[in-house]
N, C-alpha and C positions, 0 to 999 in steps of 0.2 A: 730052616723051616720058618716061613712068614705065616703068620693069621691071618683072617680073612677080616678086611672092614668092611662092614654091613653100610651103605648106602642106604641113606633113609632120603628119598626124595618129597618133598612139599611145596612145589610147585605151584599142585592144583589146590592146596589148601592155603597154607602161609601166603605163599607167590600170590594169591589171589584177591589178597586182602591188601594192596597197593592199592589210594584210590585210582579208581579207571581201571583196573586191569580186571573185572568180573569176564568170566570167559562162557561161552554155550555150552550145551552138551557136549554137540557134534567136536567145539574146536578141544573141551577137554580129553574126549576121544583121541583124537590127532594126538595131542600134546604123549595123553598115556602111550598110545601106543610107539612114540618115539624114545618115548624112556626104557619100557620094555625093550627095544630093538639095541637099546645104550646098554641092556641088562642091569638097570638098576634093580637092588635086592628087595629094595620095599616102596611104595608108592600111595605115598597118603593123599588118597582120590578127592577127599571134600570132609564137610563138618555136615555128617548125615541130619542131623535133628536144626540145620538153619534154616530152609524151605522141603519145600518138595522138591521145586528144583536140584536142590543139593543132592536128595535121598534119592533121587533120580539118575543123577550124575554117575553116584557114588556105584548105584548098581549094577549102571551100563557097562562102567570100567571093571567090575568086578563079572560080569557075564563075558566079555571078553579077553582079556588080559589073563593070560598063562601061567608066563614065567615068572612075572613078580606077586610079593605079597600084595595083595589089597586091602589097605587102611583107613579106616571111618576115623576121625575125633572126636570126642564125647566131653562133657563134661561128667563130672562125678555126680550125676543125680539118675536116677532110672529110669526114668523119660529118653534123655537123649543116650544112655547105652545099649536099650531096645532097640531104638531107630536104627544106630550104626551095627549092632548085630544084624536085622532085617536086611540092608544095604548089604552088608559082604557076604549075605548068604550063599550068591552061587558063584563064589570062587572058589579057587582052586586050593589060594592058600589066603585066609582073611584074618586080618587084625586088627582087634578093637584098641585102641588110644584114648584114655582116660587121663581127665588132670583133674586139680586141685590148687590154688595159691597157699603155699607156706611161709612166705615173707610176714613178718610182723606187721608191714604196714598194711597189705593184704589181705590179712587175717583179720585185724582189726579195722579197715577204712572199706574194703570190698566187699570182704562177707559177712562181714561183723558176726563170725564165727569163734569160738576160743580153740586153739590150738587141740585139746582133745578129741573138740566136734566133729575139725578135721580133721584126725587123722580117724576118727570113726566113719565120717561119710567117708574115707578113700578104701578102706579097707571091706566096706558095704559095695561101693564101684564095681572092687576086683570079683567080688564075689556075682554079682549080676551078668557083667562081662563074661565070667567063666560058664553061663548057662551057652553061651554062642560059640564060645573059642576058646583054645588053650595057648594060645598067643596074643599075649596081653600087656600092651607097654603102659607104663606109670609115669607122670611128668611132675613132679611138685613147681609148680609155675612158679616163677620168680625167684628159683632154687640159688642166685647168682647173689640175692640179698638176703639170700634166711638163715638161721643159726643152723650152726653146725649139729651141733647136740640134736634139734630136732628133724634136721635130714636124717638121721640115722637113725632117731625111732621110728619117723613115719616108712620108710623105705626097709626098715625090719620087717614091719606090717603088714604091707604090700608084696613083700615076697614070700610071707609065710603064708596070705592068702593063695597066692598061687602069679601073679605075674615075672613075666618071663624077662621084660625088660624095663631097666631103672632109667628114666632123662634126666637129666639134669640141663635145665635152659636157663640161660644167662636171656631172662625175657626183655629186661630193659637197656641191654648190651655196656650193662656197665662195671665186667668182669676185665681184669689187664691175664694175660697169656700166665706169669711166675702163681699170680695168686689162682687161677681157675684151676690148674694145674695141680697147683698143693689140695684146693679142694675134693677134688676124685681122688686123688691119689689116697685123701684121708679117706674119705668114703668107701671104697674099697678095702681099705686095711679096715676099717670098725665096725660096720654093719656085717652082722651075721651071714652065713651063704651066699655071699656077696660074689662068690664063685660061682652062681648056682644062676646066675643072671646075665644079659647081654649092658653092662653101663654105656649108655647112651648121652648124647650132649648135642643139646639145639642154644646157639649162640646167635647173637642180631648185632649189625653195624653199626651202631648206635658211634663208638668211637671210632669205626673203622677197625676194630680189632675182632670182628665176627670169623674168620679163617684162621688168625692166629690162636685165637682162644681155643678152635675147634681140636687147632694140629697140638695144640700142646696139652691140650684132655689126650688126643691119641698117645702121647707120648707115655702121659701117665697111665695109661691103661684102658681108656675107653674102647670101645669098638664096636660103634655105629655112629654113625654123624650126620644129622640132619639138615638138609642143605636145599638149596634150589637152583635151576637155570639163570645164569645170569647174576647169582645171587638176589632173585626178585625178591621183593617183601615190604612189611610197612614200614613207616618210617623211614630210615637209610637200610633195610635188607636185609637179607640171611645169610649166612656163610655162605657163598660160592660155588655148586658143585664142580665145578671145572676146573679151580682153583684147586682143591682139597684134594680131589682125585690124582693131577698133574703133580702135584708136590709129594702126597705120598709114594709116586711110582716113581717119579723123576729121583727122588732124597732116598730109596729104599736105606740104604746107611744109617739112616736117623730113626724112621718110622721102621720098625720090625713087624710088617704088614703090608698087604695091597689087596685094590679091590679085583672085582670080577668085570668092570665096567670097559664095555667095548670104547676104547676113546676115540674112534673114529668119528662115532655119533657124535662128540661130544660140540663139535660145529653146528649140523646139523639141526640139533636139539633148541642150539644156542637162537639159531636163526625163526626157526620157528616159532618161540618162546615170544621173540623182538617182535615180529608181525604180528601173532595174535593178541598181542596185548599191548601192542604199541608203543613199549617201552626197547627207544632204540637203544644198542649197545653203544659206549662211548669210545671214541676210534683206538685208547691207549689202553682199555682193557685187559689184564692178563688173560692167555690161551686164546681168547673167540674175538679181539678187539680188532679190527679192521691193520690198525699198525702193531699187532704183537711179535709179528716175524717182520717186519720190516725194519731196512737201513739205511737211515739218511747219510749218515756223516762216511764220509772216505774209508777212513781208517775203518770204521765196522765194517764197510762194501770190503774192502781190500782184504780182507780178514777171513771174511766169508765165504769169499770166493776161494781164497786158498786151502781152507780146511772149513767146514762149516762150523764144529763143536768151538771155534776162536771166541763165535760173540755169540750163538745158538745152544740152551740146554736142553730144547727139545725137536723136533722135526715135526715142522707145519700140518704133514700129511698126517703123522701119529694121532693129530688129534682131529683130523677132517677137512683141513683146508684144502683146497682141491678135489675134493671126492666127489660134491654134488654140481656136478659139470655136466652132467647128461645134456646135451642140448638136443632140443624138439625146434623144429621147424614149419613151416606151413605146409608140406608133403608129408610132414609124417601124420602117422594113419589112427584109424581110432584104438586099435587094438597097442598099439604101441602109448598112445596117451592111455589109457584105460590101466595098462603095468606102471606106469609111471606112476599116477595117482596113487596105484594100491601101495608102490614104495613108499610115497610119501605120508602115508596113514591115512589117505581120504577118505571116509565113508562115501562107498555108492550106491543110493538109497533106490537107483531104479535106471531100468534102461532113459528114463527121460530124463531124470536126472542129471546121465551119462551125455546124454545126447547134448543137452542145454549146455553145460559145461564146456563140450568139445565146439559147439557153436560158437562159443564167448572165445575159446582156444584160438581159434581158425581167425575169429575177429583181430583178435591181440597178434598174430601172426604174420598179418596183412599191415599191420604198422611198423613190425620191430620182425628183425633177420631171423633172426636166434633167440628163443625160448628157452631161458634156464628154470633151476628148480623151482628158485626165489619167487620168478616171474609165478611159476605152479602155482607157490604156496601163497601168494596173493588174491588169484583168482578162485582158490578152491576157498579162501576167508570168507569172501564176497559172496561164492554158494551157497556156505553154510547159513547163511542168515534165509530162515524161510518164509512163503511169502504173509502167513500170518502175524511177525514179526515186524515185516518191513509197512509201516503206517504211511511211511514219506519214502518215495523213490523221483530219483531225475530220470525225467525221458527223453529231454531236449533240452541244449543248451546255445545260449547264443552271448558272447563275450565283445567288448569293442575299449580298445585303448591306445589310445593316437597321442604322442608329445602335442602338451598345451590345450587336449581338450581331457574334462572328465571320464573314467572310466567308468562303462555300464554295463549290467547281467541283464539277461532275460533268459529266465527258466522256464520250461513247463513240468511239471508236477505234479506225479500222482497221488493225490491225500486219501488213505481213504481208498473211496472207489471214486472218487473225482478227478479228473484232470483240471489243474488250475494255472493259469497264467502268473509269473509273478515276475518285476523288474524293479529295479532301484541302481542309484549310482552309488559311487565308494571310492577312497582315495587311491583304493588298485583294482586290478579286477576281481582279484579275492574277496576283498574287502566286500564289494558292491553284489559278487555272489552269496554272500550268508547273509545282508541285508535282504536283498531277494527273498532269500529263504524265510525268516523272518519277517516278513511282511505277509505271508502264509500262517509259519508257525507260532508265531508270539511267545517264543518258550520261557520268556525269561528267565532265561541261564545268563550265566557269567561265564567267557572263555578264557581257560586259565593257561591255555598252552598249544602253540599250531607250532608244528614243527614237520620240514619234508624231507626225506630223506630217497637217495636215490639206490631202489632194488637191484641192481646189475650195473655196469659202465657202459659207454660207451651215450651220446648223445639221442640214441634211440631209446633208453631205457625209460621203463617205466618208473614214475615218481609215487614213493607212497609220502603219503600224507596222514599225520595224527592231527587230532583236535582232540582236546580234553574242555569237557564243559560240565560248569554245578551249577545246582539248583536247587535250593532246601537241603544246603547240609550233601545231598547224594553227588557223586561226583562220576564221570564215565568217562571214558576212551572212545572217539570212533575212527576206525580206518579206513581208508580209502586209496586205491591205485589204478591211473592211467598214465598211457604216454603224454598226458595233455595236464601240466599240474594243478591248471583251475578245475577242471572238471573231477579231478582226485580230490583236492581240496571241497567240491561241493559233494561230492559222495562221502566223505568224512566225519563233514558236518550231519549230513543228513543219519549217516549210520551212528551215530553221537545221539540223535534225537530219536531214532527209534528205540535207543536202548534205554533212554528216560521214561520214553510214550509206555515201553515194556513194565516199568515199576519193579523190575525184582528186588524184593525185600530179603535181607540179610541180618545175620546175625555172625559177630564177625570176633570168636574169642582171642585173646593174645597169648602165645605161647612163648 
């Protein structure tokens, strides 16, 4: 008989707090609703009390979304555990996430609280919290550097108020796998009805030991683990979920547990995560990397071929490779793209909507044979941005680059409600594209990252394109994909600028 590990997914909260990776409603929609279809157990939507946008987000997901819990983060003050109680009111199953910092240095340099204060504002939290829910997680932030002794009172505290689930976060990832390990282990033995509770562990990459820390809390008895696609997050990331999930089903032997999680999705998931937020997967990636079932060398091929399990401990398909193949073509019909979409989590906010979309389809069909999902989930990115949002849009482009003479752009662009002519040279045609641009926009950003990566194979494919650009501190993602990579690359930039022109202000706690 195995337990169930509870999947705490943080995607759309942690995951979001990478700079550049801020996401929209619409694309956290998508995103949830691919987690759900993974059956992840809990899905912490947003940090309800950062904007409205957030407290917005947080509700959409939770007006939709069935299957899984829906989770606000709060801090321990009673401002933001109204917000995030208000957010998960019309779900089906909502839970408020409350912290605190318990680290000494935290206590004293952050809150410049004394150790009582907080454990009386955490135990005032649970109390507020339980006017909304009786699902209620506790995180003592920084739990990875705090004394022992006092995890154990403040987490007495909190469970005799009434919360259902203990974290423990390793926030600054500077926990090693033996010593995290020992820690729950002891936590478990010494706090009171320590039975009575789900022990929980949010670990960060910090040394690259965010997965190990997570599996070796499981071992010791945790069972929930906090995790994201891709392992996104800030600084170097979060544990994995793809990682965590594959190692506990793959190692059953070791881990006396497994989740509920469809791993088919878990590609899928993977791929989605990479587009909307522009953080590509690196090709040697465990489970989702481009080369994780591949074999160069002989002896692996030879191996392979003969029996799979020789160099292979898992099967490519089990976890989704292969699955999303659907291909669409320039004959297929609307009612055929219209299911697709709804697989893919698209919101279709209106038959024009539908219509404009399948316009753009039929466009992108007429350049490239075969339409896969990838190609979809690029195009349906590009819808979601609406036109109140989009300040700068390309409506025309015209490129020139000949060996031995200067490369030149000439754009035209919609600012505004203006159409404006703009050109400039550059030492590629890239280059002389965002120059262009800038002689428009003047943004004064800094670009700290262009990178293109190709959606599909084959020499017809379409190229995406990331730009990340700052400016005052704020930093963004923008994407962009055509078969034509200057014109991706100028859709990048521009989608870059409008989410600056946007201003969304955050508030962005660390757990």
């Amino acid at each position: 008989m195995t337990d169930q590990l509870i999947v705490f997914d943080t995607t759309l909260r942690d995951g979001e707090q990478s700079p550049g990776a801020s996401m929209t409603r619409d694309e956290k929609l998508r995103i949830a609703r691919q987690l759900e279809r993974m059956r992840v157990n809990v899905i912490e939507a947003g940090f309800a009390a950062a904007s409205n946008g957030d407290f917005e987000s947080v509700r959409a997901i939770a007006e939709v979304i069935k299957d899984s819990t829906i989770c606000s983060l709060a801090r321990a003050n009673e401002n933001d555990i109204r917000r995030s109680g208000e957010a998960i009111k019309p779900a089906a199953s909502g839970r408020i996430h409350t912290f605190i910092a318990t680290s000494p240095i935290h206590m004293e340099k952050k809150l410049r609280m004394s150790p009582d204060q907080v454990l009386d504002q955490a135990v005032k939290a649970i109390g507020w919290a339980r006017e909304y829910t009786d699902d209620i997680e506790f995180s003592a932030e920084d739990a990875g550097r705090s004394e022992i002794d006092y995890l154990c009172r403040i987490f007495e505290a909190v469970i005799k108020a009434g919360a259902t689930t203990i974290n423990v976060p390793d926030t600054v990832g500077y926990n090693v796998p033996e010593q995290f390990a020992a820690t729950i282990r002891t936590l478990i033995e010494r706090v009171p009805n320590a039975d009575k509770v789900v022990w929980s562990v949010h670990c960060h990459n910090d040394l690259g030991l965010a997965v190990a820390n997570s599996l070796a809390a499981v071992r010791a008895g945790a069972r929930q683990v906090e995790c994201t696609v891709n392992g996104l997050g800030e600084r170097a990331g979060n544990a994995s979920l793809e990682e965590v999930v594959m190692a506990v089903r793959t190692r059953r032997d070791i881990y006396n547990c497994d989740t509920r999680i469809d791993a088919t999705q878990i590609v899928p998931a993977s791929k989605l995560v990479s587009g909307i937020t522009g953080f590509p997967v690196q090709p040697n990636k465990a489970i989702v990397g481009a080369n994780a079932f591949s074999h160069e060398s002989g002896i692996h091929q030879d191996g392979v071929l003969k029996h799979r399990e020789t160099y292979e401990i898992m099967r490519a398909e089990d976890v989704g490779w292969g699955a999303n193949k659907l291909v669409l073509g320039k004959h297929s019909g609307r009612n055929a793209f219209r299911s697709r979409l709804i697989e893919l989590g698209a919101a279709i906010e209106s038959e024009a909507h539908l219509n404009h979309a399948f316009a753009r389809f039929k466009e992108l069909a007429d350049k490239k044979h075969e339409i896969f999902d990838e190609d979809l989930q690029a195009l349906i990115s590009d819808e979601a941005v609406t036109p109140e949002q989009e300040h700068y849009r390309l409506v025309a482009s015209r490129f020139h680059s000949e060996t031995g003479e200067t490369p030149a752009a000439r754009l035209t662009l919609n600012v505004g409600d203006k159409e404006i002519q703009a050109e400039a040279e550059g030492s590629g045609p890239v280059d002389a594209a965002f120059k262009a641009i800038e002689t428009v926009a003047k943004s004064g950003t800094e670009l700290l990252l262009y990178s293109v990566n190709a959606i599909t194979t084959g020499t017809d494919a379409q190229g995406e394109v990331t730009v990340r650009l700052s400016r005052d501190g704020k930093v963004v993602n923008g994407q962009g994909a055509d078969t034509d990579i200057i014109v991706a690359s100028a859709k990048a930039y521009l989608n870059a600028l409008n989410k600056l022109h946007n201003k969304f202000e955050r508030l962005n706690p660390q757990i």
